[in-house]
N, C-alpha and C positions, 0 to 999 in steps of 0.2 A: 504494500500500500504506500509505505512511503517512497518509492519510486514514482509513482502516479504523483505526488506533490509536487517533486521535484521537479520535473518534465513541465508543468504545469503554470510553475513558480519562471522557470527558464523561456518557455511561450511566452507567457504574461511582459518579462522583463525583453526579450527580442521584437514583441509588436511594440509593447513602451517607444523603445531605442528607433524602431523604422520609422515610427507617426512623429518623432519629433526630427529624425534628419529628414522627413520629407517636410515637415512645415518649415524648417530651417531653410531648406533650398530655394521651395518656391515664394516663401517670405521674399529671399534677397532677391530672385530671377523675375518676380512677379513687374514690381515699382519698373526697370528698363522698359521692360515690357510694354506697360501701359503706356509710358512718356512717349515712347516711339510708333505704338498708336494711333494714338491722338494727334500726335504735330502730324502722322500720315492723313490723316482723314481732318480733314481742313474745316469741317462744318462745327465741330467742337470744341470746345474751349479747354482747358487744363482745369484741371481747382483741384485744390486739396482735398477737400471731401472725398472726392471722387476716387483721388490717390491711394489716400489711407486705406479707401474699401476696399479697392484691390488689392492691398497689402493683404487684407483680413481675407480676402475670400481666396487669392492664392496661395496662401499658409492652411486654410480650411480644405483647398484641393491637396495641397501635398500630402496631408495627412490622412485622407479619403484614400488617395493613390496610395500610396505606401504602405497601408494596413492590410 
């Protein structure tokens, strides 16, 4: 039985570990991303609001992806 914890314990701590190097990545990869976007498609304007969202929803994909 206590092999099944183990195992279990070791799962738990490797999704932990993948869900935070994927919001890490796409955290930093997201922000270029959008800037470059945006100044491409001419009809929108920049703002920060906008920015930081995509900070949040590409750190909320990384960790989706990665799990």
């Amino acid at each position: 039985m206590d092999r099944y914890a183990s195992h279990d314990a070791d799962t738990k701590f490797l999704v932990h570990q993948s869900m935070k190097t994927g919001y890490q990545a796409f955290s930093i990869l997201t922000p270029p991303v959008y800037t470059a976007f945006v100044l491409l498609r001419r009809g929108r304007t920049w703002s920060l609001n906008r920015f930081l969202r995509a900070t949040w929803i590409g750190g909320l994909t990384g960790t989706l992806l990665s799990s």
